[in-house]
C-alpha positions, 0 to 999 in steps of 0.5 A, a space after each residue: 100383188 093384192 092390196 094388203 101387201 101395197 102398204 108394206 111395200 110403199 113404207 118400203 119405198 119411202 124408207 129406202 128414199 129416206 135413207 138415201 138422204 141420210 148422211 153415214 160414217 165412211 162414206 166417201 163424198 163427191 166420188 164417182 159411183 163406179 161399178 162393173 158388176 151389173 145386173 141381169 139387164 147386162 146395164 148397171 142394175 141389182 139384179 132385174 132393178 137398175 141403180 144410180 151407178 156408172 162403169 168406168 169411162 169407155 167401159 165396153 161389157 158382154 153379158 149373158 144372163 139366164 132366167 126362167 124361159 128368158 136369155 138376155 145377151 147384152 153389149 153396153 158401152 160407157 159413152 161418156 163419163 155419165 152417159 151409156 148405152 146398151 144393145 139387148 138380145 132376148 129371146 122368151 120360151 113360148 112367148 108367142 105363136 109364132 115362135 117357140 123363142 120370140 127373139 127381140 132386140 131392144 136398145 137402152 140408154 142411162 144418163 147419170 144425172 147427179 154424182 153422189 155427193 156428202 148429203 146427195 144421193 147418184 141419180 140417173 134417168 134411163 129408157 129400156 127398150 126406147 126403140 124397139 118392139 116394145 116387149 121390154 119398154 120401161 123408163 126409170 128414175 133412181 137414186 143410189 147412196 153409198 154406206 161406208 166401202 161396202 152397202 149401197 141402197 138404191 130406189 127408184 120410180 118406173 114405168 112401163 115394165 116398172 110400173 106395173 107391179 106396186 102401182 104407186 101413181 099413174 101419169 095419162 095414158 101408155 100404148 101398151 101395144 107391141 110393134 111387129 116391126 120396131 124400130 121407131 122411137 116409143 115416145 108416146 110411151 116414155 114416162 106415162 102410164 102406172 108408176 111403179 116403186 123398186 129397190 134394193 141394195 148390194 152389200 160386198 161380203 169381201 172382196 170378190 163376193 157381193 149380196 144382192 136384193 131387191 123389190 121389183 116394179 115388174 110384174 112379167 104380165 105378158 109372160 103370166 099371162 102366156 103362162 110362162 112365168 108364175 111370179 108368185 112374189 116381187 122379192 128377188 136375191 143373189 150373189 156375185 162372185 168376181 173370178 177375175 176384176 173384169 169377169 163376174 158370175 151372178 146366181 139368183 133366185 128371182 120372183 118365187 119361183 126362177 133360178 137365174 145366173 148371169 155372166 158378164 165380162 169387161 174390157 176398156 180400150 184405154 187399158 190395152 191388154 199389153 201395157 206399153 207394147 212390146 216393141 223393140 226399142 228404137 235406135 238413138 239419135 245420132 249426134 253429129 260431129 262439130 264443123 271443125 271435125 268435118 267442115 264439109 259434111 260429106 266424109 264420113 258414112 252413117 248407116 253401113 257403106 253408104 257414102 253418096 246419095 245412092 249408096 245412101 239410098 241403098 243403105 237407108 232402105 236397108 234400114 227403114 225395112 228392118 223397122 217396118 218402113 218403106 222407101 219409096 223415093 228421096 233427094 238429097 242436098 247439102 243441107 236437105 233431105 226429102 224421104 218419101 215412105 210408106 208405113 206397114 207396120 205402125 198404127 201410131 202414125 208419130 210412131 212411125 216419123 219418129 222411127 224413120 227421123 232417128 234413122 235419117 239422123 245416122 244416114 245423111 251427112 252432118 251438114 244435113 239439117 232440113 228432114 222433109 219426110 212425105 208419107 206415102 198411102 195407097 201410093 200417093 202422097 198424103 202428109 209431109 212433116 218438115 223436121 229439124 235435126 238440131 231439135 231431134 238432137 237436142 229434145 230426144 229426151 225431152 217430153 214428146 210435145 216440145 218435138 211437136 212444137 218444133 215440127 211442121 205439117 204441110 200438104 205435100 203439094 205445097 212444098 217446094 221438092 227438090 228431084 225426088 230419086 225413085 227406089 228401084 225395087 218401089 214399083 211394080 210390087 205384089 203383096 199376098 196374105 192368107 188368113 182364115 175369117 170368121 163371117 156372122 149373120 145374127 138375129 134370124 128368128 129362125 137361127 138367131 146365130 149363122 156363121 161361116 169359117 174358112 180361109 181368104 186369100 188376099 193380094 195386091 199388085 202395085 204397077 206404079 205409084 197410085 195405081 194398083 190390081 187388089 183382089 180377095 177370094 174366100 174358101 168356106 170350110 164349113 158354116 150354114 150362113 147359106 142356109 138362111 131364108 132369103 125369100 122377101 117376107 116383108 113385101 110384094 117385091 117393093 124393094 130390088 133386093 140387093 142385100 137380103 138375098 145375102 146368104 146366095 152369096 155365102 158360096 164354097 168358093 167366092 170371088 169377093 172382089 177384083 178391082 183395079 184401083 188409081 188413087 191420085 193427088 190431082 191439086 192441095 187438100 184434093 184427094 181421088 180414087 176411082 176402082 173398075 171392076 167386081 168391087 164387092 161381093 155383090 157388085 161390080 162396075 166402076 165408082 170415083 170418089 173425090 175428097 177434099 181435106 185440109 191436114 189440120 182441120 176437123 171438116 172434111 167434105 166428099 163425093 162418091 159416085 158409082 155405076 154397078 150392076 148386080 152379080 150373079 149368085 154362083 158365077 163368079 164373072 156374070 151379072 144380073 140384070 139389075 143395074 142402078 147409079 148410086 152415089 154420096 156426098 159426105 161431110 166429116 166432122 171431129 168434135 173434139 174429145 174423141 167424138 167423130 160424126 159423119 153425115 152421107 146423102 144421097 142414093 142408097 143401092 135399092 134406088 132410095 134417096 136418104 141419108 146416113 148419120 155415123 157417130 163414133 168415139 174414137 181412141 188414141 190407140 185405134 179402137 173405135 166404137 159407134 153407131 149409125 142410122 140411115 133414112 130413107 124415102 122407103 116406107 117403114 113398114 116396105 122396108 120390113 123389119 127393123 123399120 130403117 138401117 141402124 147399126 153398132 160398129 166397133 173397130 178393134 185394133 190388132 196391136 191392143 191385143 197382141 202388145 207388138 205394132 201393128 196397122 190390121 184393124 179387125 171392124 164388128 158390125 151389129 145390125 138387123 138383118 139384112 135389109 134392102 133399104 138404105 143399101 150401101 157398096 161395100 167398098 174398101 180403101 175408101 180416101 177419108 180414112 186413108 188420108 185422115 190417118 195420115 194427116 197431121 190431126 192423127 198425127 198429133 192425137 198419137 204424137 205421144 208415140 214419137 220417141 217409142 
C-alpha cells in the first residue's frame, strides 16, 4: 500500500477503536459474544480478519474455504468456555518449487480475555500457525463490540501475516524465515516484528443472512512475490447465509481481485442429535407385599416361574438378556443377593445398574433386601454397587442423586461374597461382528487424502472368566493407501522404520491380529492383562500390563511391558528380523471439570526413550476430544517432518447418533504422517479404560441415567 493511503487507514483504525469504547442503545451488557459463523480461517474471524467472539462451550466445526490458488480446511474445538483451538490444512497453487500445491498444517489457539460488558468492548489474544512452518505465523489482538442484536465492529493489532500490510509500529526483530519441517514452537516470533491495524464489521440483514467487511493487515507477500496473488486493495466483503443453525455458507470478494466461498458446519457433544434417546422404558420397581401377606418371603414367583435360586437364576437371565445385560453368576440368601453381570448394550454404566436393579426387585423373594450387583468387564470383576431395596422402592421417583446418596461402591475383592453359582451358558462363548471400515491416511503432499473401504470381521472366543481368543481380519475392497511413497526420506536410515512403511500393510486381505488374552484381578485396586500373539497389524509377541486403581480416586498408575517383533508385509504368520522390548509406565489423572491428562515414559517401538502427554476433555455422554504429543531422544531433524508426534484424537460415541444405547465407540485420530519416532504397539483393550468405565468415578459422572 503506498503512503498516501496510511493516513486514511490509520484514522480508520483509531475510529473503530473509539467506537468500540462507545456505549449504544440496545446493547445487551455483560453477554457472552457467541458466534458460529466464522470467517475464512475456519476460527472466529469476518472473513480473513479474527474478532473478539467465542462458539458456544464444547463447539466442535469442519470448514472448507476456497479463495484464489489458496484452500484451507479447518477443525476447531471450543476448549473452554473462552479458550479454542484449531487445526488448519492449506494448500497454495505454485507456492513453491517443489510442489504444485505446497500443502501446510498449521495449529492456532485464541483465548478471550475480557467478556463484553456495559462500556467494555470482548477482547481476545490469538496465535496462528504457533507451531507449524511458519508459512501463516501471525499473533492478534482485537476487541469486538456489540451494536444493538445486529452490528458488530471489531479492530485489532497483529503480526506477522497481520502486520504486514498498514504497518503502524514495529517491535525488535521477527524470523521471518520458513521451517522445512515445522513442528517446534515459533516463539522467537510471537509478537515481534511490523504491527499491523485490521478491521471490520458484521451486520445481520435478517435472520439467515449477514453483511461482512473488512480491512486487512495481511498483505500475502509470499504469495505476490510467487506471482500467485495481485492483492491490488486491503478491502475485503461477503455474505453468509445460514441453511441451517449449524451450517452456514460464506461468499466473497477478497483484495481486488479473488472470489472466495466458504463452508462451515457445527456440532456440540452436549447436544446429542436424538435428545433424550430412544430407548424403551424400563419396567417399574416392584413393590413387595407387607411381612404380614408373606411372613417368609419365599411364596411367591417374580419374574415368569422362577421359585427357587435355580429357577431364579434361569428366569433373571431371561430377563437381563432382553435388556442388553448378561448373567454371569449369582448367589442367593434370605436377605441377599449377589449378581455378577456383564453390560453389551449401555454406554451409560448407571444405565446399565439401574435397569438390572429394577429387574432384581421383580426376581428375588421379599425378604431379599441387600442387592450386590458386581459387574463383570473382559471377564473379570471390576466394580461392585451394594443397593438397598427398600431405597429403590421408595426413591424411584425421586431425583437420580438421593439413589446415589443410598448406594455404596467397593472393589469386588473387598466384599465379603457369599458362593457365587456360574450361569451354564456363561463360559466357553464366541462372538462375531462384521461390518465395513473406513481407513484414512492424510497429509502426503503427494495425495493429501489416501483412504481404503472394505469390510472387518471380528471374533471373540471366551474360554473361561478372564481368558479369551480375539482376532480381526480386514478385506479391502478398493482404496489406494498402498500407493503412498514409504521410501525414508528423512534420513539415512536413522530410525528402524516401524510405522512409515505404513502403506506395505495396506494388503487386500490383512490379518490385523490374533491374540490370546487373560485379564485377571490378582489383589484390591490391582488389575492385569497379558496378550501373545500377533497383537497389531504390525507386531506380534507377548505384552503385560499392570494397573492399580482405586474405584473413587482421580489417580491412576500403570505399566506396560512388550517384547515384539516386526511382521512380515504380505505373509500374514512370518516376521521380520527386527525385534525390540518396549514398555510404559502411566500415570492417569482426572481433573476435574471434564478435563483428563495422561503422561506415558518409557520406550517407544524405534528404540527411543521419551514420554507421551495426553489431555482430553471428556463428556457425560462419551465423546471424547483431545490432543497428545510425544518426545523423545530422536533428534528433531532425524525424526523428519513434523519434528515430534503430536496428534488430535476424538472419540464419538455411536449411541449420540443413533438416540438408541449403545457401548461402539468410533476413535478419529488426526496426526502427521506416520513417523518412526515415538512409535507406539497399537493395542486394544488396554485396562485403564476398561476398568475405569466401570468404576464408581464413571459411574457417578452418568448417575443421571439410573432411572432411564
Amino acid at each position: 500500500m503506498g503512503p498516501a493511503v496510511k493516513p486514511a487507514a490509520r484514522m480508520m483504525m483509531r475510529t473503530l477503536l473509539v467506537c468500540s469504547g462507545c456505549v449504544a442503545a440496545g446493547v445487551a451488557f455483560g453477554d457472552e459474544l457467541l458466534s458460529k459463523r466464522f470467517g475464512l480461517y475456519g476460527s472466529a474471524g469476518i472473513l480473513d480478519m479474527p474478532t473478539a467472539e467465542v462458539a458456544p462451550d464444547a463447539d466442535l466445526s469442519l470448514s472448507h474455504s476456497r479463495f484464489g490458488p489458496t484452500r484451507r480446511t479447518t477443525l476447531s474445538f471450543q476448549i473452554t468456555p473462552k479458550l479454542s483451538g484449531s487445526f488448519r490444512y492449506v494448500g497454495t497453487d505454485n507456492l513453491s518449487d517443489n510442489y504444485d500445491v505446497y500443502w501446510d498444517r498449521s495449529f492456532d489457539i485464541a483465548y478471550q480475555l475480557f467478556d463484553e460488558g456495559d462500556l467494555r468492548p470482548a477482547i481476545a489474544v490469538g496465535l496462528r500457525d504457533f507451531i507449524g512452518t511458519g508459512v501463516l505465523s501471525s499473533e492478534y489482538v482485537v476487541a469486538t463490540k456489540s451494536f444493538g442484536e445486529r452490528l458488530r465492529v471489531s479492530a485489532g493489532l497483529g503480526w506477522g501475516r497481520l502486520g504486514s500490510e498498514n504497518t503502524i509500529a514495529s517491535f525488535g526483530t521477527r524470523d521471518t524465515s520458513y521451517r522445512d519441517t515445522g513442528g517446534t514452537l515459533n516463539t522467537g516470533q510471537w509478537f515481534r516484528g511490523a504491527m499491523g491495524a485490521f478491521g471490520g464489521l458484521t451486520y445481520e440483514l435478517n435472520d439467515k443472512l449477514t453483511l461482512l467487511a473488512e480491512y486487512s493487515s495481511d498483505a500475502y507477500v509470499k504469495e505476490v512475490a510467487r506471482g500467485v496473488v495481485d492483492h491490488a486493495s486491503p478491502i475485503n466483503v461477503g455474505l453468509s447465509y445460514a441453511i441451517r443453525p449449524n451450517i452456514s455458507l460464506t461468499a466473497s470478494y477478497l483484495y481486488g481481485d479473488m472470489v472466495g466461498f466458504a463452508v462451515t458446519g457445527h456440532l456440540n457433544p452436549k447436544d446429542p442429535t436424538v435428545v433424550g434417546g430412544m430407548e424403551t422404558a424400563p419396567l417399574p420397581v416392584k413393590q413387595r407385599p407387607s411381612r404380614s401377606a408373606d411372613a417368609l418371603g419365599w411364596s411367591g414367583a417374580w419374574i415368569e416361574d422362577g421359585t427357587d435360586a435355580p429357577g431364579i437364576r434361569k428366569a433373571l437371565a431371561a430377563a437381563m438378556k432382553k435388556e442388553g445385560l448378561q448373567l454371569e453368576a449369582m448367589s442367593l440368601t434370605a436377605t441377599r443377593a449377589e449378581i455378577q453381570f456383564r453390560n453389551n448394550r449401555y454406554p451409560s454404566h448407571a444405565q446399565a445398574l439401574g435397569r438390572l436393579s429394577r429387574l432384581a426387585s421383580r426376581a428375588f423373594p421379599p425378604s431379599v433386601e441387600t442387592f450386590v450387583m458386581t459387574e463383570v468387564v473382559k471377564g473379570v470383576p471390576v466394580q461392585s454397587s451394594v443397593i438397598r431395596r427398600s431405597a429403590l422402592e421408595q426413591l424411584e421417583f425421586a431425583p437420580a442423586g438421593d439413589m446415589l446418596a443410598s448406594t455404596q461402591f467397593a472393589d469386588p475383592r473387598a466384599i465379603v461374597s457369599d458362593p457365587l453359582v456360574p450361569v451354564d451358558e456363561a463360559y466357553p462363548r464366541f462372538k462375531w461382528s462384521l461390518s465395513p471400515y473406513l481407513e484414512a491416511t492424510l497429509f502426503d503432499p503427494d495425495s493429501p487424502v489416501r483412504a481404503d473401504v472394505g469390510l472387518r470381521g471380528r471374533f471373540a472366543y471366551e474360554i473361561a472368566p478372564g481368558f479369551s481368543l480375539t482376532s480381526a481380519t480386514s478385506l479391502k475392497v478398493t482404496g489406494n493407501v498402498d500407493g503412498a511413497d514409504i521410501t525414508d526420506d528423512k534420513t539415512e536410515n536413522v530410525l528402524q522404520t516401524v510405522r512409515s512403511d505404513a502403506a506395505a500393510y495396506a494388503n487386500r486381505v490383512q490379518l490385523e491380529n490374533l491374540a490370546a488374552n487373560w485379564y485377571a484381578h490378582p489383589a484390591e485396586n490391582v488389575f492385569t492383562r497379558v496378550s501373545v500373539g500377533y497383537l497389531e497389524r504390525m507386531f506380534g509377541g507377548v505384552a503385560g500390563e499392570v494397573l492399580w486403581k482405586k474405584p473413587n480416586t482421580a489417580f491412576a498408575l500403570g505399566a506396560e511391558l512388550a517384547y515384539v517383533a516386526q511382521r512380515e508385509y504380505d505373509d500374514p504368520f512370518a516376521f521380520l528380523d527386527y525385534e525390540v522390548v518396549t514398555g510404559h509406565v502411566s500415570g492417569y489423572y482426572d481433573f476435574g471439570n471434564g478435563f483428563h491428562g495422561q503422561l506415558d515414559l518409557g520406550r517407544y517401538l524405534a528404540g527411543d526413550w521419551g514420554g507421551t502427554l495426553s489431555l482430553d476433555r471428556e463428556f457425560n455422554n462419551g465423546w471424547r476430544v483431545g490432543a497428545y504429543a510425544t518426545l523423545t531422544d530422536v533428534p528433531f531433524d532425524d525424526f523428519g517432518e513434523g519434528s515430534f508426534d503430536k496428534g488430535i484424537r476424538i472419540s464419538l460415541p455411536v449411541d449420540w447418533f443413533i438416540g438408541t444405547p449403545s457401548t461402539e465407540v468410533r476413535d478419529l485420530d488426526i496426526k502427521s504422517l506416520a513417523r518412526d519416532g515415538g512409535a507406539r504397539l497399537n493395542l486394544e483393550g488396554r485396562l485403564y479404560d476398561q476398568v475405569r468405565n466401570a468404576q464408581q468415578e464413571k459411574l457417578e459422572d452418568r448417575w443421571g441415567r439410573f432411572w432411564r
